[in-house]
C-alpha positions in Angstrom: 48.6 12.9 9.6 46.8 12.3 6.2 47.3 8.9 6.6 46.1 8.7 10.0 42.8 10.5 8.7 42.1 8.4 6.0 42.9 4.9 8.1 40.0 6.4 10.8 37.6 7.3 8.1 38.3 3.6 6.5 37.9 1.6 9.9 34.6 3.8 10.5 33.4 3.2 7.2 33.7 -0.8 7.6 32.1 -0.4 11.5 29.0 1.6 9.4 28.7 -1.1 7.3 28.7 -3.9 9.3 26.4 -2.5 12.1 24.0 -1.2 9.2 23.8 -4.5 7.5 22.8 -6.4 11.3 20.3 -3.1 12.2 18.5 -3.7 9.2 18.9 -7.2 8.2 20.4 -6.0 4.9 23.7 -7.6 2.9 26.6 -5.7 3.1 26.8 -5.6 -0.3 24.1 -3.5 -0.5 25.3 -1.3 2.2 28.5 -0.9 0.4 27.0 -0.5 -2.7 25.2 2.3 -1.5 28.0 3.8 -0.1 29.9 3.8 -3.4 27.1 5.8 -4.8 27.3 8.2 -2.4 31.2 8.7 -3.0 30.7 8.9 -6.3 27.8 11.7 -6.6 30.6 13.7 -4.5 33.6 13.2 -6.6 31.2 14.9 -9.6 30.4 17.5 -7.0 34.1 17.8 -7.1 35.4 17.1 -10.2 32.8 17.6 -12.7 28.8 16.1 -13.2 30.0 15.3 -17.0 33.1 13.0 -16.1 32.2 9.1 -15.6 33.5 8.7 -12.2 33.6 5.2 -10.5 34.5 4.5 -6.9 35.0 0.8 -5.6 35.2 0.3 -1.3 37.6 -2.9 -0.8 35.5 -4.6 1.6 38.0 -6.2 3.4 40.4 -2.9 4.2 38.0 0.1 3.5 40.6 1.2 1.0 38.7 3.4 -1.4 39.4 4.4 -5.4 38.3 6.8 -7.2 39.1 6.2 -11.2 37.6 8.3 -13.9 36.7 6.1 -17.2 37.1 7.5 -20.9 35.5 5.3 -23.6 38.0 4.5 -26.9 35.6 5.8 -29.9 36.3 6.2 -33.5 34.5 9.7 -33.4 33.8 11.7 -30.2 29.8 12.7 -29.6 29.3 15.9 -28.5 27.1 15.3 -25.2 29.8 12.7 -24.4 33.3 15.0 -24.9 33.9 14.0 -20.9 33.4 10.7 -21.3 34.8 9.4 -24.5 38.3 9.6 -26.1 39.8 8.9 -30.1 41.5 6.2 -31.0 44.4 8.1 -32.0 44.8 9.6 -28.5 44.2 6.6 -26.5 46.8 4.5 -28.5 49.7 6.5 -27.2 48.5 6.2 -23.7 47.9 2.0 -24.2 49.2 1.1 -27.4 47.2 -1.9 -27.0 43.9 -0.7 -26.6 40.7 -1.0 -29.2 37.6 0.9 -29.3 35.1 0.4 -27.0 37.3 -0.3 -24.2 38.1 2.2 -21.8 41.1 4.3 -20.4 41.1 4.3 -16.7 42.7 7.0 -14.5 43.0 7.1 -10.8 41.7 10.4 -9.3 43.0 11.5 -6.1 41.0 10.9 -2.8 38.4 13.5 -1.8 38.3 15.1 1.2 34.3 15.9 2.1 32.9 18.9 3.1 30.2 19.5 5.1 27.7 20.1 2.7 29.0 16.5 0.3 29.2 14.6 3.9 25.4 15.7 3.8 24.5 15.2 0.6 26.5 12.1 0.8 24.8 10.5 4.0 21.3 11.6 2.4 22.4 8.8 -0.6 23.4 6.1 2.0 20.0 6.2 3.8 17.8 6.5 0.7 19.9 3.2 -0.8 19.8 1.2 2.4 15.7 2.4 2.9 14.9 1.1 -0.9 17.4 -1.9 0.4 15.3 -2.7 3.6 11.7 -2.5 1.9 13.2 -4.9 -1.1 13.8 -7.5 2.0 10.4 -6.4 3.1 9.2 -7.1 0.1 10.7 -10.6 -0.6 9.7 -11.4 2.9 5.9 -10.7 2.8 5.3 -11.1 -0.5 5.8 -15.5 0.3 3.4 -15.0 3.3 0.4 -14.5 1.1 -2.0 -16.3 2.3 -1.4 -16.3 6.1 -2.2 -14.8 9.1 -0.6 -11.3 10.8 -0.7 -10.2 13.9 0.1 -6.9 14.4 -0.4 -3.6 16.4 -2.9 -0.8 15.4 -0.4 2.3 15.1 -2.8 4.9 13.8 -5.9 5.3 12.1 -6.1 7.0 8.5 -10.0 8.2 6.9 -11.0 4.9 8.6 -8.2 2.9 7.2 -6.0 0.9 10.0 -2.5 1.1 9.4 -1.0 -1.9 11.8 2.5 -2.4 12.7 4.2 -5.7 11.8 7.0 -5.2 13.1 9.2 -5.0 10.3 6.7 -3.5 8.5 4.0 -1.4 8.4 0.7 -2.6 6.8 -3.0 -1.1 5.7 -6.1 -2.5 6.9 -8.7 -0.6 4.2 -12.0 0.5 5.7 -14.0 -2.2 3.2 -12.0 -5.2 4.8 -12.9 -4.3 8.3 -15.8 -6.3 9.6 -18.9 -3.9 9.7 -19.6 -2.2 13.0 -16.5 -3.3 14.7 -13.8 -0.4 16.0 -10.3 0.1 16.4 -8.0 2.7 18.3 -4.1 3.3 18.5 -2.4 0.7 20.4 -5.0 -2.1 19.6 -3.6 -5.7 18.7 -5.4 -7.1 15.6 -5.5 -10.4 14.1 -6.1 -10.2 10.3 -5.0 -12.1 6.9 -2.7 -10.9 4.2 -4.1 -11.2 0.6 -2.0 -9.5 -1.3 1.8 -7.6 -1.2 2.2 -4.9 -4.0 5.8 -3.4 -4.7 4.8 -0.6 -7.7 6.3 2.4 -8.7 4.2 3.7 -5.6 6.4 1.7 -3.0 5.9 -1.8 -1.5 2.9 -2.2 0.6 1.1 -4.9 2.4 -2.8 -5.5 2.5 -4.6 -7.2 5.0 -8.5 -8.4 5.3 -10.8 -9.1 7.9 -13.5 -9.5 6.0 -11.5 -12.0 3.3 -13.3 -15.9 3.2 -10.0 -17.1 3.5 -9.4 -15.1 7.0 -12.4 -17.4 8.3 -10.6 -20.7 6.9 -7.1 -19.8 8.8 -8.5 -18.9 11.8 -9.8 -22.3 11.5 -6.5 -23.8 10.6 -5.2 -22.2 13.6 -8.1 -23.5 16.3 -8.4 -27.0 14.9 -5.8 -29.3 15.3 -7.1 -32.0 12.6 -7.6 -29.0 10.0 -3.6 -27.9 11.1 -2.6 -31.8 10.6 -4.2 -31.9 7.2 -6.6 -35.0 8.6 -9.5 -32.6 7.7 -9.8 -30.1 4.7 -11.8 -26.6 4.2 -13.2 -27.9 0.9 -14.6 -23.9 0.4 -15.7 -20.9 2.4 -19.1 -18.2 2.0 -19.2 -15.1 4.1 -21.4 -12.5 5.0 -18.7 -10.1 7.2 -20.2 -9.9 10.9 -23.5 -11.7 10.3 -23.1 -15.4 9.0 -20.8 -17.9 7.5 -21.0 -21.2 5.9 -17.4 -23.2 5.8 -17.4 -26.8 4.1 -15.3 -29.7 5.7 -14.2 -32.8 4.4 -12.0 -36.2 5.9 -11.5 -39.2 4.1 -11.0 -40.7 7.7 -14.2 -42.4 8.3 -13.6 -42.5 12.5 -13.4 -38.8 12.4 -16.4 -36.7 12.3 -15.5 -33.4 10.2 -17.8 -31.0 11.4 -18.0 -32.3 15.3 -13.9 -31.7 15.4 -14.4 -28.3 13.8 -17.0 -27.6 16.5 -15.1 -29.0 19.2 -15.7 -29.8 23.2 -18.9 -27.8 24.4 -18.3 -25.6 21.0 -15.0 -24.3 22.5 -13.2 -24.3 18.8 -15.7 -22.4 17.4 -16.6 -20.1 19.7 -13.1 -19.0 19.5 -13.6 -18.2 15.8 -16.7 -16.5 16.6 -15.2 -14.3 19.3 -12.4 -13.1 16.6 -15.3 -12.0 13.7 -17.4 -10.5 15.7 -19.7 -12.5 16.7 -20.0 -13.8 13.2 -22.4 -16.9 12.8 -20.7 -20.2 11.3 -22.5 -23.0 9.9 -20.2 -25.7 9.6 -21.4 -28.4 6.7 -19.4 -31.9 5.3 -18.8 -31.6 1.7 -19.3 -34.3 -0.8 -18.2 -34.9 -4.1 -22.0 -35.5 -5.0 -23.1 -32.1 -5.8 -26.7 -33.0 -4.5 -25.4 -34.4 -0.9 -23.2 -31.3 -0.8 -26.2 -28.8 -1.8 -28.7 -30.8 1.2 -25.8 -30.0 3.5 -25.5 -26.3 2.8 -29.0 -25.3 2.5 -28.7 -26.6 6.5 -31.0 -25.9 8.7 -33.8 -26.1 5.9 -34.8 -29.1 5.0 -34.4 -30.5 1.5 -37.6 -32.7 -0.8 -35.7 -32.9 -4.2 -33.0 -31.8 -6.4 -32.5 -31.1 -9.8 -29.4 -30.6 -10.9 -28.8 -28.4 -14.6 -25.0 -29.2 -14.9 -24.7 -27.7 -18.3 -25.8 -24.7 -17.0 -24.1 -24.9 -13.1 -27.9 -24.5 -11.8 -29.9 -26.7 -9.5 -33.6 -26.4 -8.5 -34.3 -26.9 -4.6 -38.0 -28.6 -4.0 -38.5 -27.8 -0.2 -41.5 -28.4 2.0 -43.9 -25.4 2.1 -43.0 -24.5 5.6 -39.3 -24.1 5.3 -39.4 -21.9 2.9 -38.4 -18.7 5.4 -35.4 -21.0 6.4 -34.3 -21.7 3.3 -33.8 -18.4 2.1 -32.8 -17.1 5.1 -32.9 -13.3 6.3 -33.0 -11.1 3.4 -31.8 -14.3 1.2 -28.9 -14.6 3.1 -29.1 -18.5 3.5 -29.4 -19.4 -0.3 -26.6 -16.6 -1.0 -24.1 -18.3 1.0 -25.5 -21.8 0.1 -25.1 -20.9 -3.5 -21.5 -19.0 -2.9 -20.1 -22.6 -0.9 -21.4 -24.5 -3.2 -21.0 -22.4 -6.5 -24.2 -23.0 -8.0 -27.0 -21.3 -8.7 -29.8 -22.4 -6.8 -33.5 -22.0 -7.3 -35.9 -21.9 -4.7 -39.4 -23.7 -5.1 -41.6 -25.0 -2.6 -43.5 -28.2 -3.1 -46.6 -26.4 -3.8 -44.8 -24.8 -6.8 -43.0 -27.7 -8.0 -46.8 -29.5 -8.5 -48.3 -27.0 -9.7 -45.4 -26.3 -12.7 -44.8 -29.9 -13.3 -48.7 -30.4 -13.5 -48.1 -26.9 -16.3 -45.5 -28.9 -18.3 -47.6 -31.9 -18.0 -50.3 -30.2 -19.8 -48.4 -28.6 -22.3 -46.7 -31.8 -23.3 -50.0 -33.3 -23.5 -51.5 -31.1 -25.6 -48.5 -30.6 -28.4 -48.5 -34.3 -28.3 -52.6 -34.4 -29.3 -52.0 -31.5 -32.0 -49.2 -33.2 -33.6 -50.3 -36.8 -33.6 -54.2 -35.7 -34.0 -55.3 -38.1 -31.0 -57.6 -37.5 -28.2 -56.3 -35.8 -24.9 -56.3 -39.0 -22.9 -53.6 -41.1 -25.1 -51.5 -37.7 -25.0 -51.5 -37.8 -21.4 -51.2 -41.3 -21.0 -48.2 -41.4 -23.3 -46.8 -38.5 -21.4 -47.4 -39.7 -18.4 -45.0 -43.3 -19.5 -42.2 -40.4 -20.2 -42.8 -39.6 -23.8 -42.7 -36.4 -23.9 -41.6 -35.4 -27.6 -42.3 -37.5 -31.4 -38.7 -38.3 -31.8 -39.0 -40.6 -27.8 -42.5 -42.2 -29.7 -40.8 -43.0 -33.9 -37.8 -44.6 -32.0 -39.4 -46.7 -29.8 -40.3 -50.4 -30.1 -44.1 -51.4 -30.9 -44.0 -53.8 -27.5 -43.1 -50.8 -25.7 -45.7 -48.9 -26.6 -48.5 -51.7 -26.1 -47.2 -51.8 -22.4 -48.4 -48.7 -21.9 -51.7 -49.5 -19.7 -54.9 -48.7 -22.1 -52.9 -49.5 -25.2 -52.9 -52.4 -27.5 -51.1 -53.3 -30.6 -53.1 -51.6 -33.5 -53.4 -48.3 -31.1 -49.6 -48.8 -30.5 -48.8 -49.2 -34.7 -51.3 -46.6 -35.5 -49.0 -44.0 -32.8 -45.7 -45.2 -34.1 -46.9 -45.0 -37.7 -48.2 -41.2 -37.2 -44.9 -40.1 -35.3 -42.7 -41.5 -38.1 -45.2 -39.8 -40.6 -45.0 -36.4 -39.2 -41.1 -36.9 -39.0 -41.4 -37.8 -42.2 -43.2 -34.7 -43.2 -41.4 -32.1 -41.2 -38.3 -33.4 -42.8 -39.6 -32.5 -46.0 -40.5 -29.2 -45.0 -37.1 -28.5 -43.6 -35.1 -29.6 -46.4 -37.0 -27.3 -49.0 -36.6 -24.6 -46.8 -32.7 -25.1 -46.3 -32.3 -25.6 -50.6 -33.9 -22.0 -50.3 -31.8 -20.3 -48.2 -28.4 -22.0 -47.4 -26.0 -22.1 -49.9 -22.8 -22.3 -47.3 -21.6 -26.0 -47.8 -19.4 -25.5 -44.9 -22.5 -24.6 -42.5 -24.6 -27.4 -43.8 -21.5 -29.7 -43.6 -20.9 -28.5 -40.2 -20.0 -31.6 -37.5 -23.2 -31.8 -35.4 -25.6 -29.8 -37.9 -29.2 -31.9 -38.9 -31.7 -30.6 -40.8 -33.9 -29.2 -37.9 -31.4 -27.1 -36.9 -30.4 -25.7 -40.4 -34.1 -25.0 -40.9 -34.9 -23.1 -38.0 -31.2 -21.0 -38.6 -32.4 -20.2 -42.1 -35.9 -19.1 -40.5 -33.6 -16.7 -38.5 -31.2 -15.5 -41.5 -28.1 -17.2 -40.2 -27.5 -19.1 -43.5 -23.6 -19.2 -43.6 -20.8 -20.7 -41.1 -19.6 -17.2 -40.2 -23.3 -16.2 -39.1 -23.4 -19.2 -37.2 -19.5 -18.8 -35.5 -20.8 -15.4 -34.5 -23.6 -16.6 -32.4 -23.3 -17.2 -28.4 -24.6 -20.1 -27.0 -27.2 -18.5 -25.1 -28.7 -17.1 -28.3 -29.2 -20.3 -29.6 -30.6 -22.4 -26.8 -32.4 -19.9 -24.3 -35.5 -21.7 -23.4 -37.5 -18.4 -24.0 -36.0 -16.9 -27.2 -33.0 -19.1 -28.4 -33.3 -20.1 -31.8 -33.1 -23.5 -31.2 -35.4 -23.6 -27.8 -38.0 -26.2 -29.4 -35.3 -28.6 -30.1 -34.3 -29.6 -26.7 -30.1 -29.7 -27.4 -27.7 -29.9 -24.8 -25.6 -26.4 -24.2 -22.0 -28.8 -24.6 -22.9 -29.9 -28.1 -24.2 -26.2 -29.5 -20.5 -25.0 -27.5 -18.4 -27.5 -29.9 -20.3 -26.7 -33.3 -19.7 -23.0 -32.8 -16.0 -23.9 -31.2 -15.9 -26.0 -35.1 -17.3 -22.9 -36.9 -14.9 -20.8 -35.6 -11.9 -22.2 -36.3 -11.2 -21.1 -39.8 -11.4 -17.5 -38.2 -7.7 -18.9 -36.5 -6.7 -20.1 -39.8 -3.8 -17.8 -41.5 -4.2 -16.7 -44.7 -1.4 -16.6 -47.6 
């Protein structure tokens, strides 16, 4: 009759296993792994929390053993006296044996009760759940970056939590597009950026308000953008009110943005209908950062560019009257211009441009007449042939400067002569001032470092390498209060020499 029992309880065990494992699209393994756990917090119910009971399921005939396991020590520990056995004792049960192995007993088979059945089912569900949301895990977590559709099962403190399917996954309130609503039941379209498994459970996150939601959706509508015959080259969004998407084909018999747009605007339109009625400006991207910039400003017109490359900054001349459509409804358009193309962009209108290049004009003019002690009129006209600064005058050639119209060959000498004299002079002043304050070889030695520069750091009280190497760039060259403002160097060469200065910061010591 035992026997009987026992055969039913295996065959039923096997048909719980292998209708688990398809339910839940789990490995049987895991199924029977759980199952072994459960057996096994029920033979300690049985015959003792303190014993090391293991219990194996034969997968093949549901045949199950129960063994208890003693560890061979040299000594026993006290917390262990269940678990562990001497040398001595072990030897005359396996003559054989050495310490650290184990003595293995077979326990007879348990018959469960009511209350170990429960306890025992409680483990099998809790090991196949944890089981199930691992596969959820491993399956979500290599669709970041796509698209999910789901259903809206219920709404939680305005967060969406949307059924998968498989899974369950949270919409947050601050990745819903403003204004628009959702109720129980409600299919929703939306894009997964991210898949967390913490010790607070796996979870998936979804966005409607991502850039990226705007690009698939895209991917999904446009054929050529599917195909890879046209790229999304970058994104800018303003959830609900207006995007900016860049496109790019190296196929010269497609036309990017007109694909993207499609028959009568059909392609889209379908976009549009899915955000909400969000507005898309669709621009072609070029690798020329002024072409690209032209594009994204669209629909404002452009006059002239100039671009600060050190600095990832670009000035926008535009004609006075696009000035409103340039920056858009509460600056919307240069935000999202600036976003696509990640620059920072200035503003000015072509009024403004004159009437600050006219300002630099005069100020040029009027260091150059101080310096050189000339009259206003051969300041401006040398400004006016581009040079702007003493060092652009003492380098050039004497027949340069007599092409200059107004000039002749002893005016042209006589400029040179004074630029190289007042070089001359302000060399003198620096050095006396740098053999007064800097005594730091190293900083004086420094790759990159002239005399100007060492003059107007000892003016400031940086007058060794380690005052220097704590500097940042911007408190060197800001064109209002860096340091070094007057002296016109590039933000790449200041980044290496305080790179250089740093480096014996990196240097172990003995």
């Amino acid at each position: 009759m035992a026997k009987k029992k026992y055969n039913v309880i295996r065959e039923e065990m096997l048909q719980v296993a292998s209708n688990v494992a398809q339910e839940k699209n789990i490995d049987q393994e895991a199924v029977f792994s759980a199952m072994e756990q459960a057996l096994e917090k029920a033979a300690r119910v049985k015959y003792g929390q303190e014993i090391d009971v293991r219990v194996s399921i034969n997968k093949e005939t549901g045949n199950i053993k129960l063994n208890s396991y003693l560890e061979v020590v040299e000594k026993i520990e006290e917390e262990f006296q269940s678990r562990q056995i001497l040398i001595d004792q072990a030897k005359k049960i396996n003559p054989s044996i050495n310490i650290g192995e184990f003595i293995i007993r077979e326990l007879p088979p348990i018959e469960l009760g009511r209350v170990a059945a429960q306890n025992a089912k409680g483990v099998i569900i809790q090991k196949v759940r944890e089981a199930d949301k691992s596969n959820q895990y491993e399956e979500y977590k290599d669709k970041v970056g796509e698209i999910a559709v789901g259903i809206v099962k219920r709404i939680e403190f305005g967060n969406l939590i949307v059924d998968l399917g498989k899974s369950e996954a949270i919409i947050k309130r601050e990745e819903l597009i403003p204004r628009e609503t959702f109720k129980n039941g409600d299919r929703v379209r939306a894009y997964i950026y991210e898949v967390k498994n913490d010790l607070k459970g796996y979870q998936v996150f979804l966005s409607r308000t991502h850039p990226n939601f705007l690009s698939k959706l895209f991917f999904q509508e446009v054929p050529e953008i599917y195909e890879g015959v046209i790229t999304v080259k970058s994104v800018a969004r303003d959830p609900g009110s207006r995007a900016k998407i860049s496109v790019f084909t190296e196929d010269s018999t497609i036309d990017p943005v007109g694909a993207c747009v499609g028959m009568r605007g059909s392609r889209v339109q379908a976009v549009v209908n899915e955000l909400q009625g969000e507005k898309i400006d669709i621009v072609t991207w070029s690798d020329s950062q002024a072409t690209f910039l032209a594009n994204a400003l669209a629909p404002a017109e452009v006059s002239k560019i100039f671009l600060y490359e050190e600095k990832n900054k670009v000035e926008v001349v535009i004609p006075d009257d696009q000035l409103s459509l340039a920056i858009g409804r509460k600056g919307q358009n240069v935000k999202l211009a600036s976003n696509l193309t990640s620059l920072e962009i200035d503003i000015l209108t072509e009024e403004e441009e004159s009437e600050r290049r006219q300002q630099e004009f005069k100020e040029k003019s009027l260091q150059l007449s101080e310096l050189l002690d000339v009259e206003d009129v051969i300041a401006q006209l040398l400004v006016t042939d581009g040079y702007i600064s003493i060092e652009s005058i003492a380098n050039e050639t004497l027949e340069n400067i007599e092409r200059i119209e107004g000039f002749d060959s002893d005016l042209a000498s006589e400029i040179v002569e004074r630029a190289k004299n007042y070089l001359n002079d302000q060399e003198e002043i620096n050095q006396k001032i740098i053999d007064e304050n800097i005594k730091d070889e190293s900083l004086i030695k420094l790759e990159g470092m002239n005399s100007a520069i060492l003059a107007k750091l000892a003016k400031s009280n940086i007058l060794t390498i380690n005052d220097f190497a704590d500097l940042a760039t911007f408190e060197l060259i800001d064109k209002e209060e860096g340091i070094l403002k007057d002296l016109e160097i590039d933000e790449e060469k200041i980044n290496k020499m305080i790179m250089k200065a740093r480096e014996n910061w990196f240097i172990e010591k003995d």
